[in-house]
Wavefront OBJ file of the C-alpha trace (Angstrom):
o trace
v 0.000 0.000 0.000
v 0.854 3.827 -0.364
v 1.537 3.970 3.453
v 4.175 3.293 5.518
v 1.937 2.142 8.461
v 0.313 -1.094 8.495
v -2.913 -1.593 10.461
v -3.650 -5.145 11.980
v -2.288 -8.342 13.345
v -2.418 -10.714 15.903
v -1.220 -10.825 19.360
v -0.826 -14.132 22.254
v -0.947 -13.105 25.685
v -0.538 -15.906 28.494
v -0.881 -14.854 32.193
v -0.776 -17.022 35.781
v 0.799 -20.173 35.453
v 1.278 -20.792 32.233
v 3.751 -18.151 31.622
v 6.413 -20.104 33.331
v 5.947 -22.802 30.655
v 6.446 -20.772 27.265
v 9.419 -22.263 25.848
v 9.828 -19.965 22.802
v 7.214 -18.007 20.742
v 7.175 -15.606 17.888
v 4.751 -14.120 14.858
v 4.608 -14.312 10.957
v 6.592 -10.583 11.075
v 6.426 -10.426 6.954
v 2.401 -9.546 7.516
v 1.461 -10.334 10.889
v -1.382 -12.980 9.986
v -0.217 -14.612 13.312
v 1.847 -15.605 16.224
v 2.318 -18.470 18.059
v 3.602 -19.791 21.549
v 4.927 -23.405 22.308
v 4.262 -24.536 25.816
v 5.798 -27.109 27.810
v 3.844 -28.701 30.616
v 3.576 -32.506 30.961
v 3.325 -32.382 26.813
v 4.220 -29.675 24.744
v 1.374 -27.852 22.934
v 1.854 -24.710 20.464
v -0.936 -22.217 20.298
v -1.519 -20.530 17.005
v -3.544 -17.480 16.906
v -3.996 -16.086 12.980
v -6.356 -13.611 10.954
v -7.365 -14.426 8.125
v -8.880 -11.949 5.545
v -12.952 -11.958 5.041
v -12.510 -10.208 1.881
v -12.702 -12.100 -1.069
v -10.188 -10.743 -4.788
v -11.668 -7.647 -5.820
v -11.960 -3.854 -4.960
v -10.821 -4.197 -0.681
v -9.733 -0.196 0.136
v -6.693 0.645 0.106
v -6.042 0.675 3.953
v -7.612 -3.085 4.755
v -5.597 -6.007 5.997
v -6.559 -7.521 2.199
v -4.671 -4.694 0.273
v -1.746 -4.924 2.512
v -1.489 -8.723 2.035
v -1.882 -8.273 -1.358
v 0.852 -5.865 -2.486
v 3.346 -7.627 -1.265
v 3.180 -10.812 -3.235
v 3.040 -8.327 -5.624
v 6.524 -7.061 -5.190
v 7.892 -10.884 -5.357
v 6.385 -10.561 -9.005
v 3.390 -13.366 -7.817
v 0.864 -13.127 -10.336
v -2.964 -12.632 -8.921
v -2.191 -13.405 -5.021
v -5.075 -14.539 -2.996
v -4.637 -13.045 0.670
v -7.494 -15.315 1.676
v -6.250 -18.675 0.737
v -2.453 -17.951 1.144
v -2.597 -17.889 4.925
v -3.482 -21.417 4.631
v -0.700 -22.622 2.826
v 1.711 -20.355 4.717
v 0.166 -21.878 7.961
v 0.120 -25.281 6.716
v 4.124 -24.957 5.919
v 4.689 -23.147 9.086
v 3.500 -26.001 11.153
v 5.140 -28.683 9.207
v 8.540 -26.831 9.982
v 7.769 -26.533 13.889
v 7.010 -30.083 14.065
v 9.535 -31.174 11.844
v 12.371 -28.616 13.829
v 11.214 -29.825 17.339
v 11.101 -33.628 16.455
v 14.685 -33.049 15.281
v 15.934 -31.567 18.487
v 14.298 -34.218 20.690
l 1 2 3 4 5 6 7 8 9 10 11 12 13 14 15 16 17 18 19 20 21 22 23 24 25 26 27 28 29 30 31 32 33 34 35 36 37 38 39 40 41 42 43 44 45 46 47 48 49 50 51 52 53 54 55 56 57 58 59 60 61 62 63 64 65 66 67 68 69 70 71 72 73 74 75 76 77 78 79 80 81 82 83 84 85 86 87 88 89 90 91 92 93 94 95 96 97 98 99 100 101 102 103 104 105 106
């Protein structure tokens, strides 16, 4: 989009006694569609939260989360991107890669 300042994104917030047992966390940073938070307890559990765009292609506004997800596929020369169904895949790999990356370290 035309400005600088991006609107949006997701947030994880843990209080009592689960805060002792966050092991690492983080966020998608390239568009904030999410962030995450693995636990360890007597198992160890990751909590996604993400947002995921209503809007559907078309005219969005220029300020909505849709536009901003948009242009920047855009940049990367990706022809027609689909804000709505990307998350899905990007989820999809992001969670193969945590469970792949922690199985490898046990």
């Amino acid at each position: 989009t035309k400005s600088e300042i991006q609107r949006g994104g997701t947030a994880n917030t843990t209080v009592g006694r689960w805060v002792g047992q966050i092991m690492t966390k983080g966020s998608n940073k390239r568009l904030g569609q999410w962030t995450w938070q693995l636990f360890r307890s007597d198992t160890i559990l990751t909590t996604i939260t993400a947002y995921r765009v209503c809007q559907e292609k078309g005219n969005t506004g220029e300020l909505t989360a849709h536009a901003q997800q948009h242009a920047l596929p855009l940049l990367n020369k990706t022809k027609s991107p689909d804000p709505q169904n990307q998350i899905l895949k990007d989820l999809k790999q992001f969670i193969h890669q945590r469970h792949t990356g922690y199985k490898a370290r046990q």
